[in-house]
N, CA, C and O atoms as CSV, one atom per row, in Angstrom:
chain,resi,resn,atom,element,x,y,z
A,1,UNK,N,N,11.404,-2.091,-2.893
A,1,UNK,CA,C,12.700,-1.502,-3.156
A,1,UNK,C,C,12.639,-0.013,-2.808
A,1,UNK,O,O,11.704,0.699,-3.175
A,2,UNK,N,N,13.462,0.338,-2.235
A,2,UNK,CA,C,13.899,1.718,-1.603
A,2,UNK,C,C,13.922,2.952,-2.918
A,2,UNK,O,O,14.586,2.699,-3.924
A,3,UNK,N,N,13.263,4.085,-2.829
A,3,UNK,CA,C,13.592,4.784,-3.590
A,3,UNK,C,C,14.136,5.860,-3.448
A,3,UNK,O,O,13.884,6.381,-2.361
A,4,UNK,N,N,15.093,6.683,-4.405
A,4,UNK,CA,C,15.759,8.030,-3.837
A,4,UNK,C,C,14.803,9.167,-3.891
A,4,UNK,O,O,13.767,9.220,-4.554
A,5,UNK,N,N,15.353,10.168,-3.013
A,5,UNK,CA,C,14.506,11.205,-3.174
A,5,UNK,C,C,15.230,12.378,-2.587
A,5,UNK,O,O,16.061,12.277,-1.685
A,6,UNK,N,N,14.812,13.646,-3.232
A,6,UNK,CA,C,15.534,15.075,-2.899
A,6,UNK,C,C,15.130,15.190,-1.296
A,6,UNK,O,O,14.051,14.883,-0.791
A,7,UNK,N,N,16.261,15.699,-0.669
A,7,UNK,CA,C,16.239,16.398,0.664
A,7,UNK,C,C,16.415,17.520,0.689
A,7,UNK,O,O,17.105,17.820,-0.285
A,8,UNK,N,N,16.107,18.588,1.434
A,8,UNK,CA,C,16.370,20.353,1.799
A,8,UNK,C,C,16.538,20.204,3.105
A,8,UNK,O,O,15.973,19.592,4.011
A,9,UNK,N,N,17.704,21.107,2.956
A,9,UNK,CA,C,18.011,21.539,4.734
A,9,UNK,C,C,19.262,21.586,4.864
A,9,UNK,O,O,19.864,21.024,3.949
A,10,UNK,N,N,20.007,22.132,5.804
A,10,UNK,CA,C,21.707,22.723,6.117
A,10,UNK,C,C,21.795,21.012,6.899
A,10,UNK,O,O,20.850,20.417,7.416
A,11,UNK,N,N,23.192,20.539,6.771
A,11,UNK,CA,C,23.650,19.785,7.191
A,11,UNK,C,C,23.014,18.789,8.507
A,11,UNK,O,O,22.848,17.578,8.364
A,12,UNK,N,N,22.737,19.433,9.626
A,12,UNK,CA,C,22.173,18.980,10.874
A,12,UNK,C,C,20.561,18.747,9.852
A,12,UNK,O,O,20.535,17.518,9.785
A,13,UNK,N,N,19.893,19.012,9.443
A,13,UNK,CA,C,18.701,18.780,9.277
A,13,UNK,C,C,18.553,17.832,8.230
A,13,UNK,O,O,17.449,17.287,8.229
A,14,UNK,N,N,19.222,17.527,7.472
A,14,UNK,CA,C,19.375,16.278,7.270
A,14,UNK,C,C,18.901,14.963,7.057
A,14,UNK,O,O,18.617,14.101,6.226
A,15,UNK,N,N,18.989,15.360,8.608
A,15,UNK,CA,C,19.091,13.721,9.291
A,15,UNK,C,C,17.416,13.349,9.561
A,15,UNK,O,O,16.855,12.254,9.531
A,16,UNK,N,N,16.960,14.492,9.790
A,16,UNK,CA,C,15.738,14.187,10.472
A,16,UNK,C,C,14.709,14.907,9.914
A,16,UNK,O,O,13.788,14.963,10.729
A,17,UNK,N,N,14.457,15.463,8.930
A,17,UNK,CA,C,13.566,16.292,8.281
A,17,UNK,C,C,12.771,15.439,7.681
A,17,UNK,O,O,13.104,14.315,7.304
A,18,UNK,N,N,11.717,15.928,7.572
A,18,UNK,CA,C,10.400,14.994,7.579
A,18,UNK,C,C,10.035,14.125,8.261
A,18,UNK,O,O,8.885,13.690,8.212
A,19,UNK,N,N,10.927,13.693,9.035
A,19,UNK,CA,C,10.763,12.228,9.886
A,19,UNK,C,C,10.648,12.767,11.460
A,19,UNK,O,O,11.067,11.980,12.308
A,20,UNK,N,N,10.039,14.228,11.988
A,20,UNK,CA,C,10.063,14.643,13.241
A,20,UNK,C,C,9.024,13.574,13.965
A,20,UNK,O,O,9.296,13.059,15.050
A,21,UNK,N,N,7.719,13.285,13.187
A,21,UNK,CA,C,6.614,13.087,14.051
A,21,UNK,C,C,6.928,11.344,14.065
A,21,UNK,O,O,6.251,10.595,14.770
A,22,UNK,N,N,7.654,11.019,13.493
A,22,UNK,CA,C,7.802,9.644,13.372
A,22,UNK,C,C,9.123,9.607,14.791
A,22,UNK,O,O,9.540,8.545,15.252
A,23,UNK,N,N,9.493,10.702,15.175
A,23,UNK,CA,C,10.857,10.350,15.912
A,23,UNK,C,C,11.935,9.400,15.381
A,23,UNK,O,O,12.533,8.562,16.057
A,24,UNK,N,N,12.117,9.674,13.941
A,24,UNK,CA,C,13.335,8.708,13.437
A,24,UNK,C,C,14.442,9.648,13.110
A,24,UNK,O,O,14.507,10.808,13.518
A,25,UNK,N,N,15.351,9.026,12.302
A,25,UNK,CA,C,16.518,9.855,12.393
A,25,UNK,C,C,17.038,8.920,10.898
A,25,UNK,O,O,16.662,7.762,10.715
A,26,UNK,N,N,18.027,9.734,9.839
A,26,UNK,CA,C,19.042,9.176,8.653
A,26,UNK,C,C,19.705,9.303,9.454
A,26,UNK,O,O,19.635,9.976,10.483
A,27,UNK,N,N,21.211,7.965,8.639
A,27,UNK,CA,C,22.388,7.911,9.065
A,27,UNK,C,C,23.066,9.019,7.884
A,27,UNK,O,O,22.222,9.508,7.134
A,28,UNK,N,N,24.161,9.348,7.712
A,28,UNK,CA,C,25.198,9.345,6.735
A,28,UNK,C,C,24.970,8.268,6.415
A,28,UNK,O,O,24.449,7.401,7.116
A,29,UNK,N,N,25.494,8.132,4.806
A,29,UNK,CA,C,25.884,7.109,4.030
A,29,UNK,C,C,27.647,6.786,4.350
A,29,UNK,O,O,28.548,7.556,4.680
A,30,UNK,N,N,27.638,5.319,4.086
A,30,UNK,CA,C,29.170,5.273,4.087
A,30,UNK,C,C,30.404,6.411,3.299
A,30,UNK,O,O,31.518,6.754,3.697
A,31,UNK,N,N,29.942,6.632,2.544
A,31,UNK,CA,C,30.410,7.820,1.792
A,31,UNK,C,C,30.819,9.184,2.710
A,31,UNK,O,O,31.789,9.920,2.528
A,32,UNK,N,N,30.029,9.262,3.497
A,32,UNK,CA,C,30.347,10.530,4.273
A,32,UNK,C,C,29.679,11.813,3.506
A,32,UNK,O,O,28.459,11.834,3.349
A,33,UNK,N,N,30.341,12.672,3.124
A,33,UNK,CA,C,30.252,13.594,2.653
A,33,UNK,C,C,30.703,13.568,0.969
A,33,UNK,O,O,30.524,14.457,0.137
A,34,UNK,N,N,31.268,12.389,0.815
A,34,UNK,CA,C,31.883,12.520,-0.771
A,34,UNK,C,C,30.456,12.170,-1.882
A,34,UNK,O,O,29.449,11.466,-1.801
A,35,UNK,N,N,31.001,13.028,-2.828
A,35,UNK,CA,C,29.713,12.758,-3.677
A,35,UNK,C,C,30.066,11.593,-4.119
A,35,UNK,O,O,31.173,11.462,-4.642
A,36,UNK,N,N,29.064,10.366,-3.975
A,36,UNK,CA,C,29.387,9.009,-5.012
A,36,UNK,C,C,29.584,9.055,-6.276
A,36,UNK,O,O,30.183,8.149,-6.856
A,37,UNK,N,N,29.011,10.334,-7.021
A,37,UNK,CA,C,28.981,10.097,-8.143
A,37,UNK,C,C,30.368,10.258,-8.888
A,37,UNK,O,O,30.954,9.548,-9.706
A,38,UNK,N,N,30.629,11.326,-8.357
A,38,UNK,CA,C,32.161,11.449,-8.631
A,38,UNK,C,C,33.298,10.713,-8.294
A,38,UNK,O,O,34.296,10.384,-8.935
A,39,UNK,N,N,32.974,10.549,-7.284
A,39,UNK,CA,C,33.623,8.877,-6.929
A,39,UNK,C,C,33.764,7.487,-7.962
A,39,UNK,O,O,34.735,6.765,-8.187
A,40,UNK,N,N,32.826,7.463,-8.307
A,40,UNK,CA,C,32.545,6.278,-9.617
A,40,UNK,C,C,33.378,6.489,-10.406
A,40,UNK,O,O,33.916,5.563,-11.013
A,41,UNK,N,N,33.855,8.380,-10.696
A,41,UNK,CA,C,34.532,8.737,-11.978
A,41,UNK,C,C,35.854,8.915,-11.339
A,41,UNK,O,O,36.815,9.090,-12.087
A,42,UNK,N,N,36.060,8.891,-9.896
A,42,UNK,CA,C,37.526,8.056,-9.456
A,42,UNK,C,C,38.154,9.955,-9.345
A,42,UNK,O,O,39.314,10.342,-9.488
A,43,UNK,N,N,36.837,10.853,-9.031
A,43,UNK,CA,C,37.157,11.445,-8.691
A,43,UNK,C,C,36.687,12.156,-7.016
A,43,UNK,O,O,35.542,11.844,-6.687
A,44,UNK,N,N,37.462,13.053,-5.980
A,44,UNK,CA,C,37.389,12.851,-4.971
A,44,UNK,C,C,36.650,13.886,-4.650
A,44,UNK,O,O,37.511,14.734,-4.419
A,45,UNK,N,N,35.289,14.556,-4.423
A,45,UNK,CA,C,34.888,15.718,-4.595
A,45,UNK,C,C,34.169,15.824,-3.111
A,45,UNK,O,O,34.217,14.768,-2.480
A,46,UNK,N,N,33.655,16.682,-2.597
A,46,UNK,CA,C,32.760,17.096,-1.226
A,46,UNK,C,C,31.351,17.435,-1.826
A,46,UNK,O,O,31.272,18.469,-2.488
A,47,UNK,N,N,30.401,16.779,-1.683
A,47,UNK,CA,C,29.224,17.181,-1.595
A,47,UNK,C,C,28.765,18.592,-1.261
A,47,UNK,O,O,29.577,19.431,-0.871
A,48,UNK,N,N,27.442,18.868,-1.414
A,48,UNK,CA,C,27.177,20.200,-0.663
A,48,UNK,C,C,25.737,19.787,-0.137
A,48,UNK,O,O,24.927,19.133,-0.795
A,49,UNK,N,N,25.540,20.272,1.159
A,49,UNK,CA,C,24.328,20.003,1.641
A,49,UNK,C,C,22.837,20.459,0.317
A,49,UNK,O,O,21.943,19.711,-0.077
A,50,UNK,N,N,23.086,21.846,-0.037
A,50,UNK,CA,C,21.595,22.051,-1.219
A,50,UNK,C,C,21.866,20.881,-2.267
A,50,UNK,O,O,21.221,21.160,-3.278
A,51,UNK,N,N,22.316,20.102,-2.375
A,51,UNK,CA,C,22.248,18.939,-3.321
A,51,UNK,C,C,22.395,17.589,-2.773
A,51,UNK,O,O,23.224,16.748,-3.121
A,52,UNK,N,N,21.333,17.461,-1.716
A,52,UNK,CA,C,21.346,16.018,-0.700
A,52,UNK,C,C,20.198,15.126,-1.625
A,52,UNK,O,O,19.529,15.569,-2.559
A,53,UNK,N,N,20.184,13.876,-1.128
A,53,UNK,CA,C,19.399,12.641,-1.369
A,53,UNK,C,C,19.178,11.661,-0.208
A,53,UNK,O,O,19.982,11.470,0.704
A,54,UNK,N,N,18.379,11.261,-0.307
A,54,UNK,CA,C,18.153,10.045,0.800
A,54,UNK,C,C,17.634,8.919,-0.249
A,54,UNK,O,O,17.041,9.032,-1.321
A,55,UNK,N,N,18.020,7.958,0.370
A,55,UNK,CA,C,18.097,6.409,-0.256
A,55,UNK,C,C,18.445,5.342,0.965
A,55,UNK,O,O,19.504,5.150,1.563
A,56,UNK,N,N,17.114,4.710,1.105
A,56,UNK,CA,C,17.277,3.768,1.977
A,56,UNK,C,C,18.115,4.078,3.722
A,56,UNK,O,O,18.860,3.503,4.515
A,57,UNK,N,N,17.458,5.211,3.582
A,57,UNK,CA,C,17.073,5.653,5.187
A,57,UNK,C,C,19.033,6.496,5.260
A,57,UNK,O,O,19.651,6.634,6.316
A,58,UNK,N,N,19.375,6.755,4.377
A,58,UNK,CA,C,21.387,7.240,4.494
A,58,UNK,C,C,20.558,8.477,3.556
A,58,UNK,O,O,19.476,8.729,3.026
A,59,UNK,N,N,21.765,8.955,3.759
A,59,UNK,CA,C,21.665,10.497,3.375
A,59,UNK,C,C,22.886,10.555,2.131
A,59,UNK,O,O,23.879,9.864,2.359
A,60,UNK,N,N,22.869,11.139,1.163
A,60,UNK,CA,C,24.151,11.479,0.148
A,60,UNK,C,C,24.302,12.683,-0.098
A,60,UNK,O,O,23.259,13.290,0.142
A,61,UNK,N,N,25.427,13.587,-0.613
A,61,UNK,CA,C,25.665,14.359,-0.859
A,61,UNK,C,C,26.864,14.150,-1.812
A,61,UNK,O,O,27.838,13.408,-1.930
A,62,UNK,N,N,25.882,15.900,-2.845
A,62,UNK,CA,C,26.151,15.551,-4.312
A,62,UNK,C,C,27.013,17.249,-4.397
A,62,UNK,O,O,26.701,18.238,-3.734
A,63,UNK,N,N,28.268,17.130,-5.542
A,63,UNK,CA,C,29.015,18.166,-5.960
A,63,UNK,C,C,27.800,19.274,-6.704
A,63,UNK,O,O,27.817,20.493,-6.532
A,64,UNK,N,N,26.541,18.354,-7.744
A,64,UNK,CA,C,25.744,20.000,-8.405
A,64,UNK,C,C,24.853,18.779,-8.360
A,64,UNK,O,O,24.899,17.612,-7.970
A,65,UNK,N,N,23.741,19.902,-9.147
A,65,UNK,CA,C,22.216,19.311,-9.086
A,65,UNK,C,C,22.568,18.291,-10.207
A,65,UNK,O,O,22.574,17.190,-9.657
A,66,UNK,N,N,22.808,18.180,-11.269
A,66,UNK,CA,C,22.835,16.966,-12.556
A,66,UNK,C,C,23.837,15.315,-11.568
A,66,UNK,O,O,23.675,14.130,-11.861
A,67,UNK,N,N,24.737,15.847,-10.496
A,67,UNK,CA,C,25.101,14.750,-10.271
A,67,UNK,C,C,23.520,13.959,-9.075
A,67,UNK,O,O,23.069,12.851,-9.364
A,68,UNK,N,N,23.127,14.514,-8.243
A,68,UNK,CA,C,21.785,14.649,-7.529
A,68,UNK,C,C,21.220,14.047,-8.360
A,68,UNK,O,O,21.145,12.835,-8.161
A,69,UNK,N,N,20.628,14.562,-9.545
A,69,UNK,CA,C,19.208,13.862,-10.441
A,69,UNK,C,C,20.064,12.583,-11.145
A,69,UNK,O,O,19.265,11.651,-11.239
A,70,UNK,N,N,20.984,12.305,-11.515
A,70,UNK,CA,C,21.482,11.053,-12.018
A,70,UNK,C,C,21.620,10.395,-10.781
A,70,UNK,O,O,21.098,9.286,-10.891
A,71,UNK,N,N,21.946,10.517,-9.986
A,71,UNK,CA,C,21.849,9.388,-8.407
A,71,UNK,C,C,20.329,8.620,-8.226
A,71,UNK,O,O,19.996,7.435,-8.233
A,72,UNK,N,N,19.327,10.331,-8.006
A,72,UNK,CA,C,17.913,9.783,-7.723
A,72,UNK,C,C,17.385,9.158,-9.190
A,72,UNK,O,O,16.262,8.672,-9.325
A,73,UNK,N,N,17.989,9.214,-9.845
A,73,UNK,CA,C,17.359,8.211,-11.330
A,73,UNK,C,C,18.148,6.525,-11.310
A,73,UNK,O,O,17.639,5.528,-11.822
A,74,UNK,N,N,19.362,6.563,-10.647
A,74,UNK,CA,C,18.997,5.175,-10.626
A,74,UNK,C,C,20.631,4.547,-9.657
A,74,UNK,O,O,21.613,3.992,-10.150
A,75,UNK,N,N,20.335,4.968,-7.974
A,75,UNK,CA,C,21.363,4.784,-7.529
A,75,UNK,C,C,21.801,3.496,-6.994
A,75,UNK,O,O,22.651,3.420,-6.107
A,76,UNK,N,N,21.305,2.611,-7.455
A,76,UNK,CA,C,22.272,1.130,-7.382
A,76,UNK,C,C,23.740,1.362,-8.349
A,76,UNK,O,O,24.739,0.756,-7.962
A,77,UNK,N,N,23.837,2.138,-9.455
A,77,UNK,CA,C,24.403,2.571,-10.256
A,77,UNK,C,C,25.737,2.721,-9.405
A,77,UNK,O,O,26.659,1.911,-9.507
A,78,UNK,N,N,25.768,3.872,-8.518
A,78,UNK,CA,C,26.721,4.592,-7.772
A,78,UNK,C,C,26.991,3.370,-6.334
A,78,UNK,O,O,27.947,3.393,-5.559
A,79,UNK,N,N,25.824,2.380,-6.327
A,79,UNK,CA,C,26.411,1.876,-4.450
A,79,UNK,C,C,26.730,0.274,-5.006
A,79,UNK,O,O,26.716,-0.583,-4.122
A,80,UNK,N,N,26.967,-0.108,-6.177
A,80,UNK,CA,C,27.042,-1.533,-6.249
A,80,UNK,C,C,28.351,-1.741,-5.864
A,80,UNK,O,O,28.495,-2.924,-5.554
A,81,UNK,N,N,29.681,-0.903,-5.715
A,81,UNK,CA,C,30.794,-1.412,-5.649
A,81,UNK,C,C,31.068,0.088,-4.244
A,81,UNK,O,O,30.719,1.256,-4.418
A,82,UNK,N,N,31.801,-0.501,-2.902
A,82,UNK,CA,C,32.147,-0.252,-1.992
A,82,UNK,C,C,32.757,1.150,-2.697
A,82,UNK,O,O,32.848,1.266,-3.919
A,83,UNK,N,N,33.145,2.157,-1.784
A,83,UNK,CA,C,33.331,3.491,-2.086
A,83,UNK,C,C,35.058,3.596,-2.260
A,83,UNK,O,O,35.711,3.423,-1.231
A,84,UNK,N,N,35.619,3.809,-3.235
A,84,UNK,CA,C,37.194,3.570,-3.380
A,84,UNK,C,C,37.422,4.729,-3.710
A,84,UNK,O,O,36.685,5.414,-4.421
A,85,UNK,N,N,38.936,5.216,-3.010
A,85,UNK,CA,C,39.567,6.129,-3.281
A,85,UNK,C,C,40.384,6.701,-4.377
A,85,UNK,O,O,41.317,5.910,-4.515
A,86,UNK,N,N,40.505,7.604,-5.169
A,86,UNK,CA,C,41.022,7.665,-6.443
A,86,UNK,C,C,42.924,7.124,-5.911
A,86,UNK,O,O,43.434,7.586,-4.890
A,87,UNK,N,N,43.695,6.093,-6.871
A,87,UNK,CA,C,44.712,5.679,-6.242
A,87,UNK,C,C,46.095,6.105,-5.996
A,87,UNK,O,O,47.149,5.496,-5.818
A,88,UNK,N,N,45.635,7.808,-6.058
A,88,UNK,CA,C,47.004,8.655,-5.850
A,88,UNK,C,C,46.173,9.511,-4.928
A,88,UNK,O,O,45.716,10.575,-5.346
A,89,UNK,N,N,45.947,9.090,-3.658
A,89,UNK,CA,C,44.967,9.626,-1.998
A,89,UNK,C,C,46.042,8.912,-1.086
A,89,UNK,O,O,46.242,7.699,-1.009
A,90,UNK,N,N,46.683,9.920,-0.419
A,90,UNK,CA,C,47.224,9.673,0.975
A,90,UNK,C,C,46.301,9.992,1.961
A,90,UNK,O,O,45.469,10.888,1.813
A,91,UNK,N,N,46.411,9.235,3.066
A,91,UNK,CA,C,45.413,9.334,4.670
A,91,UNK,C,C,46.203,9.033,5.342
A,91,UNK,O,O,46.957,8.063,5.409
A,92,UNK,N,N,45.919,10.643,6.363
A,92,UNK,CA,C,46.867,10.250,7.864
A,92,UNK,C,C,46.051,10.508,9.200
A,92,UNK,O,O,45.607,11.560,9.659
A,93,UNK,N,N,46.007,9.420,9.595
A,93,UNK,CA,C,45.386,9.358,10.492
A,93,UNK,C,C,46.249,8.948,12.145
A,93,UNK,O,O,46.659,7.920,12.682
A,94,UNK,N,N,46.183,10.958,12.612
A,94,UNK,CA,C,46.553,11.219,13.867
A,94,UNK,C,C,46.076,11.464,14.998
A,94,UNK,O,O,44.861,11.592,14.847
A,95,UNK,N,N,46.404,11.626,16.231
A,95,UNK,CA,C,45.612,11.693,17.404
A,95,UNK,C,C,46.643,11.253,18.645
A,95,UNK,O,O,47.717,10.658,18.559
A,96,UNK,N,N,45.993,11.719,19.750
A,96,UNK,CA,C,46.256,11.244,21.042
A,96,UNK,C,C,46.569,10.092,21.025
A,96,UNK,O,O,46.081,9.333,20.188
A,97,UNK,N,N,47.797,9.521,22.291
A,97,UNK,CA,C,47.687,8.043,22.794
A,97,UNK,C,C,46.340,7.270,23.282
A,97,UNK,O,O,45.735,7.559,24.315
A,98,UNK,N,N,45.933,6.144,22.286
A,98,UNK,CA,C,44.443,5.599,22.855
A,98,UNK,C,C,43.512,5.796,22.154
A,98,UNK,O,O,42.588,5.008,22.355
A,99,UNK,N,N,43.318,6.654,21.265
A,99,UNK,CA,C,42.348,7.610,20.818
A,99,UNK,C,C,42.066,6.572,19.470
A,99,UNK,O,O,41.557,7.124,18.494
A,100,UNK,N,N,42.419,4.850,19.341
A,100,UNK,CA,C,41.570,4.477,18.162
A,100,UNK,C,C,42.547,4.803,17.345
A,100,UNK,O,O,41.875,4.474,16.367
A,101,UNK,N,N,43.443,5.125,16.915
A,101,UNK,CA,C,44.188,5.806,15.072
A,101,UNK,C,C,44.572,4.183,14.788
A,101,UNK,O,O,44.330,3.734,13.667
A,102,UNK,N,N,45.024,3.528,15.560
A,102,UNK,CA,C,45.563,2.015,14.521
A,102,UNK,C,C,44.415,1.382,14.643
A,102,UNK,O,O,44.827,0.222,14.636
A,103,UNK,N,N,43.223,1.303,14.755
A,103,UNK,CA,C,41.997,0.170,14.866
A,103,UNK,C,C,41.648,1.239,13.328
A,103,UNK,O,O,41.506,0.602,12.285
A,104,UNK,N,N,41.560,2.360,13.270
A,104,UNK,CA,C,40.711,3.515,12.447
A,104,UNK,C,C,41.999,2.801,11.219
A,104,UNK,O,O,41.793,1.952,10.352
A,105,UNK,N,N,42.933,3.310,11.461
A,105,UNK,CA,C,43.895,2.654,10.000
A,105,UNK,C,C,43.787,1.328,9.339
A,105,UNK,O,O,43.933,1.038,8.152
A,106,UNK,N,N,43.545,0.699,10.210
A,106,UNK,CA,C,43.279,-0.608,9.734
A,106,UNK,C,C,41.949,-1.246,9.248
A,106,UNK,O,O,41.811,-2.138,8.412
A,107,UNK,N,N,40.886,-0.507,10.048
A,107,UNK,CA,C,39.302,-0.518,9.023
A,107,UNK,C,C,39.817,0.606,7.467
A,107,UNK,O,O,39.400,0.221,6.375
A,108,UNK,N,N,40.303,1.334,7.493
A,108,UNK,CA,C,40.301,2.213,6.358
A,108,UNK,C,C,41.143,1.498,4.992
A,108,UNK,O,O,41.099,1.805,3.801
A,109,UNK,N,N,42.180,0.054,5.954
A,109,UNK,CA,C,43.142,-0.405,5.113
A,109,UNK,C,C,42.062,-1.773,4.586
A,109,UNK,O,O,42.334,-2.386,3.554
A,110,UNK,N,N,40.717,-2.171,5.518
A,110,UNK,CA,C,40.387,-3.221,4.775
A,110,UNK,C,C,39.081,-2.512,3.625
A,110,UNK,O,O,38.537,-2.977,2.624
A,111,UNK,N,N,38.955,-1.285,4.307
A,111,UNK,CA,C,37.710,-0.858,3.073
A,111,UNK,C,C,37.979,-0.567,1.643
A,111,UNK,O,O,37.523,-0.933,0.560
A,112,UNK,N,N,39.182,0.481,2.203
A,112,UNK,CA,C,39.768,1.119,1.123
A,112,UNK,C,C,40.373,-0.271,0.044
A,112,UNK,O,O,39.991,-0.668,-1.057
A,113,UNK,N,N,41.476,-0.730,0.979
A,113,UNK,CA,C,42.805,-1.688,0.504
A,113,UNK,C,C,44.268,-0.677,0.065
A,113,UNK,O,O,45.068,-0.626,-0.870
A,114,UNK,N,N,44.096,-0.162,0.995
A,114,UNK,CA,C,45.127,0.864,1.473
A,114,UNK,C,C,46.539,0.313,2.411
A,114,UNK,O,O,46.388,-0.432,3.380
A,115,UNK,N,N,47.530,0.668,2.082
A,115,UNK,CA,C,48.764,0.400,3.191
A,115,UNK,C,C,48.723,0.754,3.773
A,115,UNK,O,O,48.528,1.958,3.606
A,116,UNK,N,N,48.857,0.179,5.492
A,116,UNK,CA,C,49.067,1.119,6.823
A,116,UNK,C,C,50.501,1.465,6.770
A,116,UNK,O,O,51.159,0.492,6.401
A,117,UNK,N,N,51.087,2.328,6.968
A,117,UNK,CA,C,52.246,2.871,7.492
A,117,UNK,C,C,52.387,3.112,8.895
A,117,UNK,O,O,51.497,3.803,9.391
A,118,UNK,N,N,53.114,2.788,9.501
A,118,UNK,CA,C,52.993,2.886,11.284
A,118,UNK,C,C,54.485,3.593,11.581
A,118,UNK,O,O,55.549,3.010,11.789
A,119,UNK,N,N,54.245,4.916,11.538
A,119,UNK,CA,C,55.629,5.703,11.571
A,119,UNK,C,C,56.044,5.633,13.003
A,119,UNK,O,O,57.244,5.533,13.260
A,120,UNK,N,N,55.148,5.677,13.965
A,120,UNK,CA,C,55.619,5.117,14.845
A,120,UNK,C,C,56.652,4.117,15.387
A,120,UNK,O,O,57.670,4.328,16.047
A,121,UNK,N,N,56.104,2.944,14.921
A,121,UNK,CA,C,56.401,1.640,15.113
A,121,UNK,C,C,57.847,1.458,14.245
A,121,UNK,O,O,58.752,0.671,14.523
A,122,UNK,N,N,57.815,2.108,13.474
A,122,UNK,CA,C,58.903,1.915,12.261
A,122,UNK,C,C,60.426,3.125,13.227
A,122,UNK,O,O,61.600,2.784,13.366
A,123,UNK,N,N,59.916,4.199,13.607
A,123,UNK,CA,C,60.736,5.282,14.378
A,123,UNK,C,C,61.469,4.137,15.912
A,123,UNK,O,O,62.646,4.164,16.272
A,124,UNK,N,N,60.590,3.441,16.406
A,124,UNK,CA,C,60.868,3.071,17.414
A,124,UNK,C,C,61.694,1.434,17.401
A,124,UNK,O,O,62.206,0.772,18.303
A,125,UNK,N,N,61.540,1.224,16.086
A,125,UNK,CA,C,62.416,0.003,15.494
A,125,UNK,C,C,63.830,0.289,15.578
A,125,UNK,O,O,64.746,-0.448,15.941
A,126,UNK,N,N,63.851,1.745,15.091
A,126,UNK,CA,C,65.176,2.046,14.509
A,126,UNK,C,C,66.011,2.552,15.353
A,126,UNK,O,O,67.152,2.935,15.095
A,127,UNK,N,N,65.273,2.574,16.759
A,127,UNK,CA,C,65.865,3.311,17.818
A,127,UNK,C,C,66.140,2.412,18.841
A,127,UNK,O,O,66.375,2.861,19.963
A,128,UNK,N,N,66.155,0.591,18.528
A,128,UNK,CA,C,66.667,-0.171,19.495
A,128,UNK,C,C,67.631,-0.961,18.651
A,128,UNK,O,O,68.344,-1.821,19.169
């Protein structure tokens, strides 16, 4: 079983610190940048790189050090249930023609369980 453990280093380093001579590399965690822990408490917070973890080869990032040491003490805790958004979070997801936004809305609508809104599609209804 995988265990957590403290990381040091600015954002880019991360990924690969300690692991140079091995030539490996961490992913992000699904989480991104949100601290899980606060998440659990259904609240929506940003990590900070001086309060990282690695667990099973992903990287986390934590709001302070007490959320950090409660993760590395026992983070099945924080990853048993998919990462949910507190349920008053709007997401808009814009961009260029092509650029992925309705494939990206619609993974975010099966992770989350979020409504797509297609203002588009809805603008161009109303205009035939």
């Amino acid at each position: 079983m995988p265990q957590a453990k403290k990381l040091e280093g600015n954002e880019k380093e991360l990924l690969t610190v300690g692991l140079e001579e091995k030539k490996l590399v961490r992913k992000w965690s699904q989480w991104g940048i949100v601290d899980p822990v606060e998440l659990l408490r259904s609240r929506l917070v940003s990590g900070k790189s001086e309060f990282a973890a690695e667990y099973a080869g992903r990287v986390f990032l934590f709001e302070n050090e007490k959320n950090q040491a409660d993760f590395i003490l026992e983070p099945r805790k924080y990853l048993t249930k998919r990462p949910r958004l507190p349920p008053t979070f709007n997401i808009v997801v814009n961009g260029p023609r092509k650029s992925g936004k309705k494939s990206l809305a619609h993974q975010l609508s099966q992770i989350y369980g979020v409504r797509v809104v297609d203002i588009a599609e809805i603008v161009s209804r109303k205009l035939l």
